[in-house]
DRENMAR-922342 format. One record per residue (C-alpha): residue number from 1; x, z, y. Coordinates in steps of 0.1 Angstrom, whole numbers, padded with zeros to 4 digits. Layout:
N
[NUM [X Z Y]] ...
//
This chain:
328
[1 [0256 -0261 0137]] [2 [0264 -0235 0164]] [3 [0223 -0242 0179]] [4 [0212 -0238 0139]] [5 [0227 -0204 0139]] [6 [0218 -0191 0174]] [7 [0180 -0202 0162]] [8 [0183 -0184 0128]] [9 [0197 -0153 0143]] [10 [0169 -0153 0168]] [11 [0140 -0156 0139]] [12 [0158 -0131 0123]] [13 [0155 -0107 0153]] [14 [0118 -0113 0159]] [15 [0105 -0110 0125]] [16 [0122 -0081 0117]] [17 [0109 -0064 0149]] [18 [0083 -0077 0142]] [19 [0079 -0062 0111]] [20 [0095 -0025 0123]] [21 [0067 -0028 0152]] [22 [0037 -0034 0132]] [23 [0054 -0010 0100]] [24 [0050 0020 0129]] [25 [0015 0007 0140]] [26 [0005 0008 0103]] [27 [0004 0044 0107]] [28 [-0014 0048 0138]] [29 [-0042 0022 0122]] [30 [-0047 0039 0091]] [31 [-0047 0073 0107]] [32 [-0075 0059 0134]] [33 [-0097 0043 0101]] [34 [-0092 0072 0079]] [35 [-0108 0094 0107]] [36 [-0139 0069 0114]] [37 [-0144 0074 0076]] [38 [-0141 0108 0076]] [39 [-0159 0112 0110]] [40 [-0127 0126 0129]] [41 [-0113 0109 0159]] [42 [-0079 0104 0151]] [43 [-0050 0104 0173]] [44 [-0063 0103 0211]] [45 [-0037 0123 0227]] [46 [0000 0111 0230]] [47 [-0005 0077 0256]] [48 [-0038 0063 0258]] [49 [-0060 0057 0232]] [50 [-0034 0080 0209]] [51 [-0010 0047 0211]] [52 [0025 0062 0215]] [53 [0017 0086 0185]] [54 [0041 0061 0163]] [55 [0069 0067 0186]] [56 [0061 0104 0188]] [57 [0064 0104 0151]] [58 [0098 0088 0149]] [59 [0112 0115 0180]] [60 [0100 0142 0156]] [61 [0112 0124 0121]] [62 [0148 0118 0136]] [63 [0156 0155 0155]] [64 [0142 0171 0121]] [65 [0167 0189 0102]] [66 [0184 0168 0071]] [67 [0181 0197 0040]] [68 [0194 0186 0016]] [69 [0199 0199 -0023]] [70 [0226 0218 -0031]] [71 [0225 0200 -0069]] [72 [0222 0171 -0057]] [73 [0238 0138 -0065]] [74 [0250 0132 -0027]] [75 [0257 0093 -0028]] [76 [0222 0085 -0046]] [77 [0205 0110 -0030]] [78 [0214 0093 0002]] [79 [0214 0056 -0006]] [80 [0181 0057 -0025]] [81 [0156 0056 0007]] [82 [0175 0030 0021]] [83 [0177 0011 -0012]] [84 [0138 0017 -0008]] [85 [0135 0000 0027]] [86 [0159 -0028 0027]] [87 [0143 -0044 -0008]] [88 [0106 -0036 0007]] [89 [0120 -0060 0040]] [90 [0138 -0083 0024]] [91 [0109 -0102 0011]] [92 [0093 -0113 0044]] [93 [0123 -0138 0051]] [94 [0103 -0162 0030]] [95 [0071 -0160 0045]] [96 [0059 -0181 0066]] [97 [0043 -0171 0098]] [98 [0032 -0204 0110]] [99 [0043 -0241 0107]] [100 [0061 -0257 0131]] [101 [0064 -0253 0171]] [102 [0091 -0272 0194]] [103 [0110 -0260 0221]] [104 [0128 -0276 0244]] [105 [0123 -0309 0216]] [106 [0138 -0286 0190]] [107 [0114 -0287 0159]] [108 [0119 -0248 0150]] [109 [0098 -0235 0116]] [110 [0086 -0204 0115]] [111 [0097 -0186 0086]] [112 [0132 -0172 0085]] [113 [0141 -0195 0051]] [114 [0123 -0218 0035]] [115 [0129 -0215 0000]] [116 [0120 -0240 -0031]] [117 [0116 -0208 -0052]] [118 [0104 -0187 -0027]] [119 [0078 -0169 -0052]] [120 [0104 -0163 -0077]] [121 [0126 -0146 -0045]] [122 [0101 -0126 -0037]] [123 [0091 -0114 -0071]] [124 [0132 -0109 -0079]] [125 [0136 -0084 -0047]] [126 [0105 -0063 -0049]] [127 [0114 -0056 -0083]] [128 [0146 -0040 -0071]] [129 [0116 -0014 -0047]] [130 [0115 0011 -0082]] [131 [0156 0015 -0081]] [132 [0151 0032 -0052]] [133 [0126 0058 -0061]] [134 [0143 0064 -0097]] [135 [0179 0075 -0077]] [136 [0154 0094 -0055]] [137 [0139 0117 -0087]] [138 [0166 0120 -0104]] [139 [0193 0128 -0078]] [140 [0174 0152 -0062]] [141 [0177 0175 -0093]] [142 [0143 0184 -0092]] [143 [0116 0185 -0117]] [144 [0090 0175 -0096]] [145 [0112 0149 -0082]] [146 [0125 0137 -0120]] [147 [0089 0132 -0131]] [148 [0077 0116 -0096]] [149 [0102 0091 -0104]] [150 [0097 0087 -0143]] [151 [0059 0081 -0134]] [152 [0068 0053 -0108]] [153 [0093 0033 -0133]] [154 [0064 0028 -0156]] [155 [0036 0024 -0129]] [156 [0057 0000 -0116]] [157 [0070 -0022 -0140]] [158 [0040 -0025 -0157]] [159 [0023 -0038 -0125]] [160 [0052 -0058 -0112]] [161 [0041 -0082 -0150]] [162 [0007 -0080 -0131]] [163 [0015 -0088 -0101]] [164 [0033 -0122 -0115]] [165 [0004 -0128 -0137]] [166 [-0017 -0127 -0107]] [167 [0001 -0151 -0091]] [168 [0010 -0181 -0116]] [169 [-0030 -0190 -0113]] [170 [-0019 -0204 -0077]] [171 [0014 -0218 -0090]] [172 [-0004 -0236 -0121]] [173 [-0022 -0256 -0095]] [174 [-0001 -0259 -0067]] [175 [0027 -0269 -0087]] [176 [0053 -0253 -0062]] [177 [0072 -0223 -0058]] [178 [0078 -0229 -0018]] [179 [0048 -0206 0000]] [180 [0056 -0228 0028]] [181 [0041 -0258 0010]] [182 [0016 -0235 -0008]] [183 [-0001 -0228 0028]] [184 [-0002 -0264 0034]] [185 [-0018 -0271 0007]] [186 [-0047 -0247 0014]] [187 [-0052 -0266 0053]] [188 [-0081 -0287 0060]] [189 [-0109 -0268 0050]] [190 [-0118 -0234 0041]] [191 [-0128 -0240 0005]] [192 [-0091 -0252 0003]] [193 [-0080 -0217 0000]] [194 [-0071 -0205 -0035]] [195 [-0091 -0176 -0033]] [196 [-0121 -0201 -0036]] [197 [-0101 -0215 -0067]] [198 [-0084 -0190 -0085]] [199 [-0108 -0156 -0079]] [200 [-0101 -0136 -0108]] [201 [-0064 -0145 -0099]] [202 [-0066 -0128 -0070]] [203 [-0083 -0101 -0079]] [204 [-0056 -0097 -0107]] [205 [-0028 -0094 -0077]] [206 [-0045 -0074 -0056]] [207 [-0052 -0046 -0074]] [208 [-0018 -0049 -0087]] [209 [-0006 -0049 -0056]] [210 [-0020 -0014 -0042]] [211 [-0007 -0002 -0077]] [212 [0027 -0013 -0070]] [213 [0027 0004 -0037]] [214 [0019 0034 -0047]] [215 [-0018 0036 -0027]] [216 [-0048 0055 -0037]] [217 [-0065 0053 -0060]] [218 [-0027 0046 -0075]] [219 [-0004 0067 -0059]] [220 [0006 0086 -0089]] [221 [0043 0088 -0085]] [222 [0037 0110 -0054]] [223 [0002 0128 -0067]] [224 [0006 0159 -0045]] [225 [-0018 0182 -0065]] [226 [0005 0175 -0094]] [227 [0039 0168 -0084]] [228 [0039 0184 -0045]] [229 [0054 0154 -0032]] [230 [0067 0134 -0062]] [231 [0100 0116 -0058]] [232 [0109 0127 -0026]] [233 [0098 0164 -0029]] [234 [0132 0174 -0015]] [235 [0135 0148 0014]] [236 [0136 0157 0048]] [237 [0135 0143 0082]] [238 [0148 0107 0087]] [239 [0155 0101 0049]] [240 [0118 0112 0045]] [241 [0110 0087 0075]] [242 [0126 0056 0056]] [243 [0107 0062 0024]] [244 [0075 0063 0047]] [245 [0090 0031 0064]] [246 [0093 0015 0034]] [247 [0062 0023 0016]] [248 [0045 0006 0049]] [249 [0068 -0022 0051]] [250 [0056 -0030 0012]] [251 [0017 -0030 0020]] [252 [0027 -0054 0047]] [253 [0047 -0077 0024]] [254 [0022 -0078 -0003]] [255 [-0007 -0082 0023]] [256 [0015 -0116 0039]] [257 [0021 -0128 0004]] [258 [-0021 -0120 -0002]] [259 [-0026 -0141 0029]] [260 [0000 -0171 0025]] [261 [-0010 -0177 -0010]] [262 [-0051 -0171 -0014]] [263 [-0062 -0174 0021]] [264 [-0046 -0200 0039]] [265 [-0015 -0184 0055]] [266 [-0018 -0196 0091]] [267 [-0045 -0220 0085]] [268 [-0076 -0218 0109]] [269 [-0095 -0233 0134]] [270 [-0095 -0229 0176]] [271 [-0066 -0201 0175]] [272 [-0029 -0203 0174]] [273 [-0017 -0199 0138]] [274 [0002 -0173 0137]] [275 [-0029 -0153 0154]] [276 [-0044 -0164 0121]] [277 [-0015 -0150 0097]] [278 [-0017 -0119 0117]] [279 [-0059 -0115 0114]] [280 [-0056 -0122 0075]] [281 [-0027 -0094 0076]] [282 [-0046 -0071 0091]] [283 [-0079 -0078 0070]] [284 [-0056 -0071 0039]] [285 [-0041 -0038 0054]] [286 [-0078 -0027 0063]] [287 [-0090 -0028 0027]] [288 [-0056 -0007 0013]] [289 [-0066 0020 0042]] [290 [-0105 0016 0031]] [291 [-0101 0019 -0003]] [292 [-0076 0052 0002]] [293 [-0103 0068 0021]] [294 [-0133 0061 -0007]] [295 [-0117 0063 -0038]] [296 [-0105 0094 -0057]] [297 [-0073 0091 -0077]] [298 [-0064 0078 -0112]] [299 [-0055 0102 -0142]] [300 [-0023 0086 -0154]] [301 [-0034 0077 -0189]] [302 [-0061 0056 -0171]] [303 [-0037 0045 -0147]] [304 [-0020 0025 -0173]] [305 [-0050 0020 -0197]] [306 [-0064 0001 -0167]] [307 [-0033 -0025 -0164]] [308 [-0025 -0032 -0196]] [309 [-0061 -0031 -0213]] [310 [-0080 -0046 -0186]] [311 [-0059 -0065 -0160]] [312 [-0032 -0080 -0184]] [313 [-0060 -0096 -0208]] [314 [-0076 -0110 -0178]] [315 [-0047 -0124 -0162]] [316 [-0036 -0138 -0193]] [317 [-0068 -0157 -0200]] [318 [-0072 -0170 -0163]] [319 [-0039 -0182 -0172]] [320 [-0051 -0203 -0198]] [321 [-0077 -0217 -0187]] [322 [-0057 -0229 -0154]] [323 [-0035 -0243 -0179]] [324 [-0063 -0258 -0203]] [325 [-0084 -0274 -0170]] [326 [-0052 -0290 -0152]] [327 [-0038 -0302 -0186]] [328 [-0071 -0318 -0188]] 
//
């Protein structure tokens, strides 16, 4: 029992760091591919190549000045970034990283906890993610702040259904709520993967994805020709930081959960497979950045429009026709 625990704790450690170490890197890798697209250079300066510009960022996020509202609603005001952070993280204790090694003849699996409903988990905490920027509008006593926030509850709930929708295709035929077993599934050969099998699926999540993130082309909760800064106009410094944190550590979720459950998870040939998981990441995190420096944003009534009069139909129909052909 006391080895179980020890082993646990350690997973616990690594993926987490993990997670804070490539949540810091996010910014330095977007920053890099937003400049190739715009034909700047990016950050070159701070260490070589510009690579300690994360950590330069944090120095300057953590010795800023906290200002905070006079009006504000001090408690929320306060707990509503970290509310933001710790539901974005919680969701990659499910996810597997790889399969199985063994040390020391200790079979260890890579995922933090295994779940039998991990889906439903994940689905259950993320949906928590728009508590945290409602407290943050409407605590800050700000109008720009109020409507920032009023825009993401409806942005976001309305693409969280999507988001499910995208993802009972997979479900339907892998008749399992475990990712774990879902990857396993997908081994073998490439045309295993459920991207091969469930298409419009996937498209259906993705999109739904960058919506519920908050990216361009639908980052309207934030819009900062509109709103200044949207929900948290009036943060500063370090509570400022862990909204940024968390925004990042949600593209990474939803990209693992992408990867895990239409492309294989760790599955691949010649390289280790969590070298795999971490390419298929990174593939996924490339498109949010590519599509943030092409596309120009939504108006919100298209915004909307565009899940419930487009993506919900579709999802619903690939739905039934999963249905209809495994039934048959």
């Amino acid at each position: 029992m006391l080895l179980e625990a020890v082993i646990i704790i350690l997973k616990v450690l690594a993926i987490y760091l993990a997670l804070l170490t490539a949540v810091a890197y996010s910014t330095y890798f977007e920053r890099k591919v937003v400049a190739r697209i715009q034909h700047r250079i990016g950050p070159n300066v701070t260490g070589p190549f510009g690579l300690l510009q994360p950590i330069a960022d944090a120095v300057k996020m953590i010795m800023k000045e906290e200002i905070k509202p006079a009006l504000a609603s001090r408690f929320y005001y306060l707990a509503a970034p970290v509310l933001s952070f710790v539901t974005a993280s919680m969701a990659i204790a499910v996810i597997p990283v790889g399969d199985w090694i063994n040390i020391g003849g200790q079979r260890i699996q890579l995922i933090i906890s295994d779940l039998s409903i991990g889906i439903l988990y994940i689905l259950a905490v993320t949906s928590l993610g728009v508590y945290g920027i409602v407290l943050a509008g409407w605590s800050s006593n700000s109008k720009y702040s109020l409507l920032g926030g009023l825009r993401a509850t409806a942005q976001m709930i309305s693409y969280e259904v999507l988001l499910g929708l995208g993802l009972i295709g997979v479900l339907l035929l892998s008749q399992t709520f475990s990712i774990a077993e879902i990857v396993r599934q997908q081994s073998g050969s490439i045309f295993n993967w459920y991207i091969f099998k469930q298409p419009v699926a996937f498209f259906v999540y993705f999109i739904s994805a960058m919506a519920e993130t908050n990216r361009n082309p639908f980052d309207l909760p934030e819009a900062e020709s509109e709103l200044v800064a949207g929900y948290h106009t009036e943060y500063a410094g370090m509570s400022f930081g862990v909204f940024f944190l968390a925004e990042y550590a949600n593209m990474i979720t939803v990209s693992a959960i992408a990867a895990s459950m239409f492309l294989g998870g760790w599955n691949g040939p010649i390289l280790p497979p969590v070298i795999w998981f971490v390419i298929k990441v990174i593939l996924f995190m490339f498109i949010y950045i590519w599509v943030r420096g092409t596309l120009p944003r939504f108006r919100y009534d298209q915004l909307m429009r565009f899940g419930w009069l487009v993506l919900f139909p579709i999802g619903i129909l690939n739905i039934m026709i999963t249905a209809f052909i495994q039934v048959l």
